[in-house]
PATOR-718139 format. One record per atom (N, C-alpha, C): x, y, z. Coordinates in pm, whole numbers, plus 50000, padded with zeros to 5 digits. Layout:
BEGIN
XYZ;...
***
This chain:
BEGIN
507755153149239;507205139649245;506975135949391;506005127649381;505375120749544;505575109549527;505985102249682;506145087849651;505225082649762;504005080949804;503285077649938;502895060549965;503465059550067;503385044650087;501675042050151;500405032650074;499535036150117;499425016850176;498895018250299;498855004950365;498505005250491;497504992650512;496974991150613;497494980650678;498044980950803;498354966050949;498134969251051;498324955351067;497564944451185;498644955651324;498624954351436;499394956451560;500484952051553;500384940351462;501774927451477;502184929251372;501814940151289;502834939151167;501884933150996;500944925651051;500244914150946;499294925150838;500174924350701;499214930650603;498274922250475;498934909650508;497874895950427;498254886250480;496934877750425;497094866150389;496274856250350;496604846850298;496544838650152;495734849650040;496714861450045;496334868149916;495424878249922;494944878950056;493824884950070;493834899650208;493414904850229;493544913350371;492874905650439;492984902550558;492754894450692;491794900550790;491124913250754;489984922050803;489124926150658;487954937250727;487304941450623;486864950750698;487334961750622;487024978650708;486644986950593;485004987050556;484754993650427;485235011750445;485275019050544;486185031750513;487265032050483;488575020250488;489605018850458;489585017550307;488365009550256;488645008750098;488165020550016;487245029850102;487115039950059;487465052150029;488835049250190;490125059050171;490985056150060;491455046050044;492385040049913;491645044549832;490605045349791;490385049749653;490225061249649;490085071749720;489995082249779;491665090549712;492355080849791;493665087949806;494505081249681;494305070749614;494775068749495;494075074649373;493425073349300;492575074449226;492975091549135;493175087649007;494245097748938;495425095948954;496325089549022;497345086149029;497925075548963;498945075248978;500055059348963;500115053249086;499555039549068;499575032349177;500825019849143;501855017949237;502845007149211;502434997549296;502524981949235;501994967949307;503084961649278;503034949149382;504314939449318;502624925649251;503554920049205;502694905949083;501664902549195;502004899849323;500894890649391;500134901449429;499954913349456;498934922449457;498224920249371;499044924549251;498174925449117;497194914349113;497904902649128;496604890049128;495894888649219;496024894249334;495334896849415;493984907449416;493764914149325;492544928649256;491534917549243;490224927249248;489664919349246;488874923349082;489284929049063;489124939148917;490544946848869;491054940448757;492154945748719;491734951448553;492694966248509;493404970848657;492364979748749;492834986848810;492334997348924;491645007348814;490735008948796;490085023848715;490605033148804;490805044348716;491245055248697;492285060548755;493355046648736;494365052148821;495785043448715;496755048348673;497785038248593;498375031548680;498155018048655;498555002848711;499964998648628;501115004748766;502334993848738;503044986748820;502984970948754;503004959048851;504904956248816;505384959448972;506664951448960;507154939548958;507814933548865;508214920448858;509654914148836;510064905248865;511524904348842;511214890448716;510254886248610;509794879148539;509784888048429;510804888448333;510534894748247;509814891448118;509164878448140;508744877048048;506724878748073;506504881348181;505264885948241;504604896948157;503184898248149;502734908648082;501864910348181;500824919248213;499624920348263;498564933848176;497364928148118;496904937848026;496084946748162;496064960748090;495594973148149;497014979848251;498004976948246;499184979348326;500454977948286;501454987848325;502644984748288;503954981548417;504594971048321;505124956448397;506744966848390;507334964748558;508264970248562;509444963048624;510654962248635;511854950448651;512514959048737;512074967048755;512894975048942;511984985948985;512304988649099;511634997749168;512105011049073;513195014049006;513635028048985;512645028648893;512555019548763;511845014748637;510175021248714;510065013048837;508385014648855;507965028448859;509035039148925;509385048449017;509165064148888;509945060848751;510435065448651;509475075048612;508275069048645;506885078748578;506775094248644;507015097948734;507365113148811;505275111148813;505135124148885;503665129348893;503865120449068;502265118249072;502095114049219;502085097149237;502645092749284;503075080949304;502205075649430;501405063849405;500985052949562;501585043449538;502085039649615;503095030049626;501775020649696;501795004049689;499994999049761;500664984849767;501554977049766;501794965349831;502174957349742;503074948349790;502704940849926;504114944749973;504334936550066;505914939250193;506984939650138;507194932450000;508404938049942;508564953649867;507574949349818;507624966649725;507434976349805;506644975049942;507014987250016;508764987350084;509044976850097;510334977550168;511514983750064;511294981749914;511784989949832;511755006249830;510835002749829;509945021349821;510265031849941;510375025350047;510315027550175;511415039550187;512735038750156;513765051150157;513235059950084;512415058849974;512845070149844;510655077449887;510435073650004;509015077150038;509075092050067;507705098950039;507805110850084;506455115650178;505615109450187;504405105350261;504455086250303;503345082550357;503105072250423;501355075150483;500315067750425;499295068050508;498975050150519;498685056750678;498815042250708;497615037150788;496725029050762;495785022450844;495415013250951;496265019851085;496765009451176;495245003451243;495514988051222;494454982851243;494844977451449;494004980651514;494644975851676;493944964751684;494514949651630;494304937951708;495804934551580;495774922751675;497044913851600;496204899951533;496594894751377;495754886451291;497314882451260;496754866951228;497594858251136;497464860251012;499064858450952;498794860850841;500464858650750;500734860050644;501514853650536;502284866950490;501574875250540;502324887550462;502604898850599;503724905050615;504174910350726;504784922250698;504654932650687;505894948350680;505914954550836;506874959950884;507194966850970;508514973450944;508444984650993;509144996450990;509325005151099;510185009251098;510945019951235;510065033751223;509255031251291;508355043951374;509415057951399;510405056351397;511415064951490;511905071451366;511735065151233;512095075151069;511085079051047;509825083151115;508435088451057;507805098451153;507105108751137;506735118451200;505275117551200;504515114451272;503135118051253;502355125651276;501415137051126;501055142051134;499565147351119;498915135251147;497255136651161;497005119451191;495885116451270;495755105651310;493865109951345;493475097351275;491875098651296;491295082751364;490865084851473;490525076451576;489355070251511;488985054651457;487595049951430;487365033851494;486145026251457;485515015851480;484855013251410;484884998151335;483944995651266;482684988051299;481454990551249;480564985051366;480774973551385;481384961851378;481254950951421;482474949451526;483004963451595;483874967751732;485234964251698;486384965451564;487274967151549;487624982351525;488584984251616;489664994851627;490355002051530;490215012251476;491245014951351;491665033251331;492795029851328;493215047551286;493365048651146;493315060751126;494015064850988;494855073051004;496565071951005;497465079751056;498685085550903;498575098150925;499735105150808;500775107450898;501775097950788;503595104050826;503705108150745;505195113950762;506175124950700;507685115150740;508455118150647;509775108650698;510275121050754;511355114550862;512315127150957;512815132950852;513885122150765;515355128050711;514915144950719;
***
């Protein structure tokens, strides 16, 4: 089993807000679907309502929730990370800051879309650089002159 944390931030940490990503980098959405797609993708609830098409085609949508009385059609609704986790095969783990901060120990990849400017914003993850190894990093710009890598870790342990 794979567990890959897939997510894009700001310099400062900023991965939303009001619900929304705080940039627009159409190769980034092209990588996500790229790199999810056939897979199990895990969301927490405000992701999920956050799609702009639910669920995700061609990929099984399960939304974590601590609401057990929540349903969401096209997806299955999970009450812990182990529960979300349970399905084995290849796992994307895709947001928001809590569910990666869950996910985050039991990760076995990480691709990450470091965006270089710092944006306001409502939603925040950061993590210790110093538990991750990086092993490919692709230098880009989008034409309207924002900065952006696409960088693969590996955890040390």
């Amino acid at each position: 089993m794979s567990i890959t944390l897939i997510l894009a931030a700001a310099r400062n940490g900023v991965i939303g807000k009001d619900g929304a990503i705080p940039w627009h980098i159409s190769d980034d959405l092209k990588r996500f679907k790229a790199l999810t797609l056939g897979k199990t993708i895990v969301m927490g609830r405000k992701t999920w309502d956050s799609l702009p098409r639910k669920p995700l085609p061609g990929r099984d949508n399960v939304v974590v929730t601590r609401d057990a009385g929540w349903h969401a059609d096209g997806a299955r609704v999970a009450h812990s990370m182990n529960d979300a986790l349970s399905g084995g095969g290849d796992i994307c783990v895709i947001g928001g800051a809590e569910i990666y901060g869950a996910a985050l120990g039991r990760a076995t990849a990480m691709e990450l879309t470091e965006v270089h400017g710092d944006f306001a914003g409502d939603a925040v993850f950061n993590f210790d650089r110093d538990d991750w190894r990086e092993i490919a990093r692709e230098k880009h710009t989008t034409p309207e002159g924002l900065a952006y890598s696409f960088v693969s870790l590996v955890p040390v342990r």
